[in-house]
N, C-alpha and C positions, 0 to 999 in steps of 0.2 A: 493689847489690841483685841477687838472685839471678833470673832470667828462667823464669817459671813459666808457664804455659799459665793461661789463663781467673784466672789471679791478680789481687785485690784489690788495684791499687798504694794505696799508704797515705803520708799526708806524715809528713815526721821526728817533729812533734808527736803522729802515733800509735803509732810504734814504742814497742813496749814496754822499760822499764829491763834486765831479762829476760826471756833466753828461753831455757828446759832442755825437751831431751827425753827423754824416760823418768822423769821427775823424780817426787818424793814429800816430804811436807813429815810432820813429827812435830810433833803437840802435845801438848805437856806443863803439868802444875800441879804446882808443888812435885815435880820430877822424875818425877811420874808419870803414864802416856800415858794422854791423855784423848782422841784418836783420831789419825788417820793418811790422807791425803790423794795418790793415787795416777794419775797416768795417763800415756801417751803425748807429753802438749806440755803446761806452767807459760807463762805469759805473768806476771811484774810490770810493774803500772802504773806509769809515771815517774815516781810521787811515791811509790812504793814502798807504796802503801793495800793495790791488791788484788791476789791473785796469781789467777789465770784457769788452770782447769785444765778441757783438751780431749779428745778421743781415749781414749775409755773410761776417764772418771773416776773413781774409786770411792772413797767416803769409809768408814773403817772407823772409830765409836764405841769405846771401852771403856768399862769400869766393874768398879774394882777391879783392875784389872791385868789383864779376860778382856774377849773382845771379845762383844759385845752385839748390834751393829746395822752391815750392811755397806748402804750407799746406793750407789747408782748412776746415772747423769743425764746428756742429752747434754753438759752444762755446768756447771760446781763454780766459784761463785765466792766467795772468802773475803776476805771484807774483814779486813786482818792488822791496823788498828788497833781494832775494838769485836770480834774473833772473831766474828763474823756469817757465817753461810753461807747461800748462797741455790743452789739444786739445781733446774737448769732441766731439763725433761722429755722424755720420761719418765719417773720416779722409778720406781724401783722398789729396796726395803726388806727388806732377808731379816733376821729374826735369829736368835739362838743357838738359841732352842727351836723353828724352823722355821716359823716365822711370815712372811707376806708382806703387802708391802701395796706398792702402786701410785697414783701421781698423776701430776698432769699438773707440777705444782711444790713445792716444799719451801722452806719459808725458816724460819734456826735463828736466836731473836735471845737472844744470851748472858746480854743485861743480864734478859729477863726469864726465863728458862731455858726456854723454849717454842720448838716446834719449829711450825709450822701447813705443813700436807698442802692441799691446792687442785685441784680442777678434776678430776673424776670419781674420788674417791678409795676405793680396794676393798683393804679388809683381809681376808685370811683364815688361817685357822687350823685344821688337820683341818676338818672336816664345815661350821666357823662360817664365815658371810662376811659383811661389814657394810661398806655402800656408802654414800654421803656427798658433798657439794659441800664440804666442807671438816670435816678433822677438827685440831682445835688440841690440843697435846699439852703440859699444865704438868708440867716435870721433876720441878719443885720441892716442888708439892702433889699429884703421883703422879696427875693428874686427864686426861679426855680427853676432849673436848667436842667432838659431832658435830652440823653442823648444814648444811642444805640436803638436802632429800630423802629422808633417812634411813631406811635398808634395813636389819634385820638379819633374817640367814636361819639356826638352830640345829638338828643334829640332836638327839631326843630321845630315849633309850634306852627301849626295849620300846615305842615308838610306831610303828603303821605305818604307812608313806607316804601 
């Protein structure tokens, strides 16, 4: 074991099965990239479930072959048996058409194809911005349901301030 300063000694039972630096993992359905998983340090768990991704993680979505939505989070954890990702915070959400959005956590559950956003969550979009204690996203039925405190703020053309 390597002698690190203010290091977490860990017993054998927590070393991980894996360990890559600069590491990136590709997910594919039927050969095509349905996103891409990025950072500085991959940990796999020893029963090979979850891979732990550290040091500026960033998850990139596609859809149809172009990328859609890039994530960001101090912590990407991807459970490789149900595709479950859970995106510890800050979150923060850029996508293609320049959209932003911000939480405090993210968790994508596959089986129901919904993503839910947590803990001070602030969408904006040009001029728009819509704030929320949790906003739940169904892939599937294109739906987006905000709830806990709900703020939208829109500007209105020829209305003045």
């Amino acid at each position: 074991m390597l002698n690190r300063p203010n290091a977490v000694e860990q017993t054998p039972a927590q070393f991980p099965a894996i360990s890559l630096y600069q590491a990136s993992i590709f997910l594919r359905h039927h050969g095509q990239k349905q996103a891409e998983l990025h950072s500085e340090r991959v940990e796999v768990s020893r029963d090979l479930r979850y891979a732990t991704f550290t040091g500026n993680p960033t998850a990139v979505v596609f859809e149809a072959g172009r990328e859609v939505l890039r994530i960001r989070g101090s912590r990407i954890v991807l459970d490789r048996q149900t595709n479950d990702v859970t995106v510890h915070g800050p979150v923060e959400v850029i996508t293609a058409q320049g959209g932003r959005l911000s939480a405090g956590t993210a968790q994508w559950s596959n089986v129901a194809q919904q993503i839910v956003f947590q803990q001070a969550v602030m969408m904006a979009l040009g001029d728009q911005e819509l704030t929320a204690e949790q906003l739940t996203i169904d892939v599937g039925n294109q739906v987006l349901d905000l709830s806990g405190g709900v703020d939208i703020a829109f500007h209105m053309e020829g209305a003045k301030p």
